[in-house]
C-alpha positions in Angstrom: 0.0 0.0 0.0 1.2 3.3 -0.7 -0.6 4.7 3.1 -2.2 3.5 6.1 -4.0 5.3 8.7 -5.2 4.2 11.8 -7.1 6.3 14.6 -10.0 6.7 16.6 -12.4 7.8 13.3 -12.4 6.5 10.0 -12.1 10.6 8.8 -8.9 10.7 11.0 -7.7 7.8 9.4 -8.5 8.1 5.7 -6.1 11.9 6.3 -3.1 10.0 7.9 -3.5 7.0 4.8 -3.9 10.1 2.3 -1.3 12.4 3.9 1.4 9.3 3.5 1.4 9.7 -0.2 -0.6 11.9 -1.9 0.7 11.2 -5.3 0.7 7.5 -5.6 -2.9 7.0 -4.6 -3.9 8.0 -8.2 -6.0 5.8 -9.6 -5.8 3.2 -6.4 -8.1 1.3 -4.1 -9.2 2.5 -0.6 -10.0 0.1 2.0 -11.4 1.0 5.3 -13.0 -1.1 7.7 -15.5 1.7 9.3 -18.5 3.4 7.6 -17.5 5.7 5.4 -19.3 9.2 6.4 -19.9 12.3 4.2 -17.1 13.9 5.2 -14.8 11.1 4.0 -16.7 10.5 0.4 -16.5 14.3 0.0 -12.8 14.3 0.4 -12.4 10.9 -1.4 -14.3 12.8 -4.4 -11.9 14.8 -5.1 -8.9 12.4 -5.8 -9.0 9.9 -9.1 -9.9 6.6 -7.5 -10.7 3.3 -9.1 -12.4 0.8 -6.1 -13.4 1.9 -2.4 -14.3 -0.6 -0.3 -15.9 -0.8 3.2 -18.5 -2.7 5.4 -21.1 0.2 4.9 -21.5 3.9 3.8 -24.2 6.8 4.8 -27.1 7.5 2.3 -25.0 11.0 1.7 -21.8 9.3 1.4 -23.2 6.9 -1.5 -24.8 9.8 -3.1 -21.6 11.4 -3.2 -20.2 8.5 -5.0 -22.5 7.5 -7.0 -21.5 10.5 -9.2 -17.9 9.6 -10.0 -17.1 7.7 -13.6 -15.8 4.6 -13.3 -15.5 4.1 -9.9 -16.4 0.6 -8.3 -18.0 1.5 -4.8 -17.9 -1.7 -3.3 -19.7 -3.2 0.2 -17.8 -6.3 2.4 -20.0 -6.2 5.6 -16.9 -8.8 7.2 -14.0 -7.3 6.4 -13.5 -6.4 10.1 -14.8 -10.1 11.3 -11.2 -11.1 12.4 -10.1 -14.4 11.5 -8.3 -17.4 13.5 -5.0 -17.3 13.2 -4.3 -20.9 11.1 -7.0 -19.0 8.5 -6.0 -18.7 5.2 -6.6 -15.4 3.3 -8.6 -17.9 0.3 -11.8 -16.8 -0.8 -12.3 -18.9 -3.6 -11.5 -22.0 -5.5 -11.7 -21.1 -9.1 -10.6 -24.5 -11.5 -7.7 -24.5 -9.5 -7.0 -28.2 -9.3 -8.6 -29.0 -12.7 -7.2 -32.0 -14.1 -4.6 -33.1 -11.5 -4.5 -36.3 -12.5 -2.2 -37.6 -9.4 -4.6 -35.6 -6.9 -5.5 -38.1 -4.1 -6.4 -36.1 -1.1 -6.9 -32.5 -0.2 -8.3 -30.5 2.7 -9.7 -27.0 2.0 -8.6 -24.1 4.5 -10.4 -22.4 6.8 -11.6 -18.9 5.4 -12.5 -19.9 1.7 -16.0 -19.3 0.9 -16.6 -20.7 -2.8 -15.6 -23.7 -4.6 -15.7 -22.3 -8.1 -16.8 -24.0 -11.6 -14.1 -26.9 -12.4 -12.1 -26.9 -9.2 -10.9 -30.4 -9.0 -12.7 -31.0 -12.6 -11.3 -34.5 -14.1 -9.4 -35.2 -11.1 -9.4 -39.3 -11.7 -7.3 -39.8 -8.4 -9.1 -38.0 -5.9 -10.3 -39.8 -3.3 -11.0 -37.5 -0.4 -11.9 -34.2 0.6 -12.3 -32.3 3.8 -14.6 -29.0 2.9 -14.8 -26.4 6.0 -17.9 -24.8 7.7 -16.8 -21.4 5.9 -17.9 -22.9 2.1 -21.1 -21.6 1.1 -21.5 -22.5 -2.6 -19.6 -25.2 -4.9 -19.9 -24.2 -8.5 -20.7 -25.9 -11.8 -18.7 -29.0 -12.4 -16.6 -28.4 -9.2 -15.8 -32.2 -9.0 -17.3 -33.4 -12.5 -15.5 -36.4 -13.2 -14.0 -37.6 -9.7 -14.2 -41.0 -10.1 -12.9 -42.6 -7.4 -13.9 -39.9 -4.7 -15.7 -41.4 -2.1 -15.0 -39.5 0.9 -17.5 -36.0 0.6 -19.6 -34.8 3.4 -21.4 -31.1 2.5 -20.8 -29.0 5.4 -24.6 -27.3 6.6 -22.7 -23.8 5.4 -23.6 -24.4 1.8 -26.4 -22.8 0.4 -25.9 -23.7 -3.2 -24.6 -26.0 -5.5 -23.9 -25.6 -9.1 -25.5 -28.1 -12.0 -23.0 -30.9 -12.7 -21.1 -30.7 -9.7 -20.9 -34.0 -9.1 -21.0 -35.7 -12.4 -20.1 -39.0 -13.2 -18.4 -39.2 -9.3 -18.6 -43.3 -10.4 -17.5 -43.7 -6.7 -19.9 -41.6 -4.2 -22.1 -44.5 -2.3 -24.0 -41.8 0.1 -24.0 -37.5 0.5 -25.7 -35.4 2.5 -27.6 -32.4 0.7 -27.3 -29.2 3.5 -30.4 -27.8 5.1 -31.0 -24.4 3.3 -30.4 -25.8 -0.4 -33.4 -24.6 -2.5 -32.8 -26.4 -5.6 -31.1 -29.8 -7.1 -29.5 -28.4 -10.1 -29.1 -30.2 -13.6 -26.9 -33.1 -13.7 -26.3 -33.1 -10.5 -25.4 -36.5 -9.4 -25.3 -37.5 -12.8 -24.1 -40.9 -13.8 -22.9 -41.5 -10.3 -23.4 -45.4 -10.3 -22.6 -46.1 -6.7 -24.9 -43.5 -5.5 -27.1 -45.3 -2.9 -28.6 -43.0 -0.4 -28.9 -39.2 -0.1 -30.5 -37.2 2.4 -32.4 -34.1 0.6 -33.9 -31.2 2.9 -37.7 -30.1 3.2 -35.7 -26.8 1.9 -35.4 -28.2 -1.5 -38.3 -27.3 -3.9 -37.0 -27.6 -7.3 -34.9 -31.0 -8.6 -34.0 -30.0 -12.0 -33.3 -32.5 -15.4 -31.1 -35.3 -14.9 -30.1 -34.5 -11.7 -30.1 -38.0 -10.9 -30.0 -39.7 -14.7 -28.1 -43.0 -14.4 -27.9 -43.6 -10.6 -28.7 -46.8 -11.2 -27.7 -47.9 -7.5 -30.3 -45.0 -5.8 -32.3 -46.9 -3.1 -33.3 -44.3 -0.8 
């Protein structure tokens, strides 16, 4: 960073961050993990700025904003949540892992929030995977072709799940669907042969096409 500021108001602390380097902000991001008041978007006006970001702004403050080109005013309500101290700074998984073939077991930190689309995609190997209270949506095809994983429990975190996800996981004998899930995308499950039982939530209302096409071992 080119400034920080730290003091007993965020107006205090934006002048000490500014006052640091008044030249190299141009064109930068502000982070601040107060409100940001009128006083501070006024100010904040003035200077080229490309992203602000902060847990919450005043009606006045937004308004202020609002009429700035090009300028991404952004709101992260936990950016001052502090984190344990073995967290990773993680937020998401996007395709990461897609196509390690030699992939046989893999715990997710603490702190990450998404498994993105293809994450472990194709990874024939993978057997196992501990998934942390802190995920709260795996994306399309996140483990679409995992055919020997058969170690997966959906932590109650998750509030979505992409179609395909789990896709031809050949290997998968029982999962758990989380309370809160709405809807059984497309493909879900699909051709995952070992499939037995799965637990689905009074939550769910909507089981999409083929979500289940070819679990020809689904007993209950």
């Amino acid at each position: 960073p080119c400034g920080v500021g730290s003091a007993d108001n965020i107006y205090d602390a934006w002048k000490k961050a500014f006052e640091a380097d008044k030249t190299s902000i141009f064109g930068g991001i502000v982070v601040l993990n107060r409100e940001v008041t009128k006083q501070v978007a006024e100010e904040m006006s003035q200077i080229f700025l490309e992203v602000i970001v902060a847990p919450s702004y005043e009606t006045e403050a937004v308004e202020i904003l609002k009429a700035k080109k090009n300028l991404r005013v952004l709101v992260l309500p936990e950016i001052s949540v502090k984190q344990p101290e073995n967290a990773y700074d993680i937020k998401k998984i996007n395709g990461a892992f897609c196509g390690c073939e030699s992939l046989i077991k893999i715990g997710i930190p603490y702190g990450v929030n998404e498994i993105g689309k293809f994450a472990f995609a194709r990874c024939i190997s993978l057997e196992s995977i501990e998934v942390p209270e802190t995920i709260k949506k795996i994306g399309k095809d996140a483990f679409y072709g995992c055919g020997r994983l058969n170690q997966l429990s959906v932590p109650n975190s998750v509030k979505e799940i992409g179609h395909g996800a789990f896709a031809y996981c050949k290997s998968i004998k029982n999962i758990n669907i989380p309370e809160g899930i709405t809807e059984i995308k497309m493909s879900l499950f699909r051709d995952c042969t070992s499939l037995e039982t799965i637990d689905i939530p009074h939550t769910v209302k909507t089981i999409k096409e083929f979500a289940f096409n070819g679990c020809t071992s689904l007993k209950t």
